[in-house]
DRENTIZA-290500 format. One record per residue (C-alpha): residue number from 1; x, y, z. Coordinates in Angstrom, 3 decimals. Layout:
R, resi, xx, yy, zz
R, NUM, X, Y, Z
...
END
This chain:
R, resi, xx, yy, zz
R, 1, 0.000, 0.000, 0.000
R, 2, 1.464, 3.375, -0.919
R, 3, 1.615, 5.988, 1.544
R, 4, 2.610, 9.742, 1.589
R, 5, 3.398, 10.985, 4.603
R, 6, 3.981, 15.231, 4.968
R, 7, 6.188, 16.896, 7.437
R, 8, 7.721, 20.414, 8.095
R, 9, 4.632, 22.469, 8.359
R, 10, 4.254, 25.022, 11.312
R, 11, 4.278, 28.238, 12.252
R, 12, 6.446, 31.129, 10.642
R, 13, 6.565, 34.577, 10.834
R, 14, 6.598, 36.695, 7.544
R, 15, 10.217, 36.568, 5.787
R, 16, 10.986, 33.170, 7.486
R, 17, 11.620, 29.895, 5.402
R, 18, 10.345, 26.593, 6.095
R, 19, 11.049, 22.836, 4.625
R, 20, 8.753, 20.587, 3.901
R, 21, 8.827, 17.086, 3.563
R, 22, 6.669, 14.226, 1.947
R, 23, 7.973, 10.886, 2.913
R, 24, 6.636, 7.948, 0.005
R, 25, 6.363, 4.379, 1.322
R, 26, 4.743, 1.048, -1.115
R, 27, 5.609, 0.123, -4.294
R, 28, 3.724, 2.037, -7.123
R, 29, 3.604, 1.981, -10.791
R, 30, 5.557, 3.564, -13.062
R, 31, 5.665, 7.771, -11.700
R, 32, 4.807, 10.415, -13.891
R, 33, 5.665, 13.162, -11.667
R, 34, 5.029, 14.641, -8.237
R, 35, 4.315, 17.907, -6.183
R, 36, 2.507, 20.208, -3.807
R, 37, -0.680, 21.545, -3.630
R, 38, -2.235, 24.026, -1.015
R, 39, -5.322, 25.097, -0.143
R, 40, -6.076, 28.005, 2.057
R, 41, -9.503, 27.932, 4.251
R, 42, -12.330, 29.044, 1.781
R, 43, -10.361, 28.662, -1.023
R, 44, -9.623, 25.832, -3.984
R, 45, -6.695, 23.616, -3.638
R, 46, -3.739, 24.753, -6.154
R, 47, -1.011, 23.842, -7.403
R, 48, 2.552, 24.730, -6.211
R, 49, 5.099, 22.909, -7.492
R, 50, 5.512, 20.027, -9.370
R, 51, 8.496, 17.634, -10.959
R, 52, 8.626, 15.081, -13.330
R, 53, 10.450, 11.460, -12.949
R, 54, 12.931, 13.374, -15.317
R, 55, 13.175, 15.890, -12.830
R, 56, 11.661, 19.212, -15.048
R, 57, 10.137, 21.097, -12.066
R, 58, 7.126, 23.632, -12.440
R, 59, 6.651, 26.570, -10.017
R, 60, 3.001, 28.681, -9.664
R, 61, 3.650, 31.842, -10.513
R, 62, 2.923, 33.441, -6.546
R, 63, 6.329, 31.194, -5.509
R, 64, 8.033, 31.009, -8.417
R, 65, 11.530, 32.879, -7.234
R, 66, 11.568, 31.555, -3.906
R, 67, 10.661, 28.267, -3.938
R, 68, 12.676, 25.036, -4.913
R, 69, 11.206, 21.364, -4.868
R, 70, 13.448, 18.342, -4.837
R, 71, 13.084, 14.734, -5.087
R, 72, 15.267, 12.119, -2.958
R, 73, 14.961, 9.097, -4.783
R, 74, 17.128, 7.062, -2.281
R, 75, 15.199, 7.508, 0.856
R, 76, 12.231, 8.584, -1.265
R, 77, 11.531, 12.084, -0.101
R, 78, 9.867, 14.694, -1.701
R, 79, 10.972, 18.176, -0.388
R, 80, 9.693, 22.188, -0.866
R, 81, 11.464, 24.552, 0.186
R, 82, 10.003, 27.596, 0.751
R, 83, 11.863, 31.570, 2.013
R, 84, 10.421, 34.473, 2.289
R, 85, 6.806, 33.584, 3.473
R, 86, 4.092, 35.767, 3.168
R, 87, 0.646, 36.042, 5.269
R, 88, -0.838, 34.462, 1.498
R, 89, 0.933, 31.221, 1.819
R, 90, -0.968, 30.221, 5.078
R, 91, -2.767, 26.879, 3.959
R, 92, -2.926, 23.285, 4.132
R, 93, -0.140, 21.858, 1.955
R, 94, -0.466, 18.255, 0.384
R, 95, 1.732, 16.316, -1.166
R, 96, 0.812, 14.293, -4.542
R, 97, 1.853, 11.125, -6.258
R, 98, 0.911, 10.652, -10.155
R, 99, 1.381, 7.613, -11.469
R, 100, 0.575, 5.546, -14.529
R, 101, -2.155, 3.434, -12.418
R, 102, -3.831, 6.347, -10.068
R, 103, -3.021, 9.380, -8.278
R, 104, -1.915, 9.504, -4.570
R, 105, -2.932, 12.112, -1.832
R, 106, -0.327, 12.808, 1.823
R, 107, -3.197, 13.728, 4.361
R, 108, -1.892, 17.543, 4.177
R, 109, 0.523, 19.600, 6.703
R, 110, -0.635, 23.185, 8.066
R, 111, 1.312, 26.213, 7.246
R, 112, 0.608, 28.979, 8.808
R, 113, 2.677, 32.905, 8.455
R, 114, 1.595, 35.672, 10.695
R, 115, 3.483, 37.759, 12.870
END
C-alpha cells in the first residue's frame, strides 16, 4: 500500500523559510511526476510545485523565485522549500503522487505565516 506521509509544516513569521517534507512508502507503478498543492480555508486547492520522474520542475507563478522542490529518490523524499513567506501562503499543503495506475494524496501539513 502506498503511503505519503507530509512533514515540516508550522508556524512562521513573515520573511521566514520553512522545509517541507513528503515521505513515500509502497511500491507504485511507473511515476509520472510529483508535487505540492495548497489550499487556504475558503479557497480551492492549487497547485505549487511540481516535478517530473525526469526531474523538469514547475513553479506557480505566486512562488516562483523563492521556492525550490526536490526529489530524494534514495530515501524517497519529496521536499519544498520555501523563504520568504508571506501572510498568502498560510494553507494546508499536500503532497501528490501521479502515477501511470492512479493518483496519490499525503493527508496535508498546516502552514501557517503571521506575525
Amino acid at each position: 500500500q502506498v503511503q505519503l506521509v507530509e512533514s515540516g509544516g508550522g508556524w512562521v513569521q513573515p520573511g521566514g523559510s520553512l522545509r517541507l517534507s513528503c515521505a513515500f512508502s509502497g511500491r507504485t507503478a511507473s511515476i509520472n511526476n510529483m508535487g505540492w498543492y495548497r489550499q487556504a480555508p475558503g479557497k480551492q486547492r492549487d497547485l505549487v510545485a511540481s516535478i517530473t520522474w525526469g526531474g523538469g520542475t514547475m513553479y506557480a507563478d505566486s512562488v516562483k523565485g523563492r521556492s525550490i522542490i526536490q526529489f530524494d529518490n534514495a530515501k524517497p523524499t519529496l521536499d519544498l522549500q520555501m523563504n520568504n513567506l508571506q501572510s498568502e501562503d498560510t494553507a494546508v499543503y499536500y503532497c501528490y503522487l501521479d502515477t501511470i495506475l492512479r493518483h496519490y494524496w499525503g493527508q496535508g501539513t498546516q502552514v501557517t505565516v503571521s506575525s
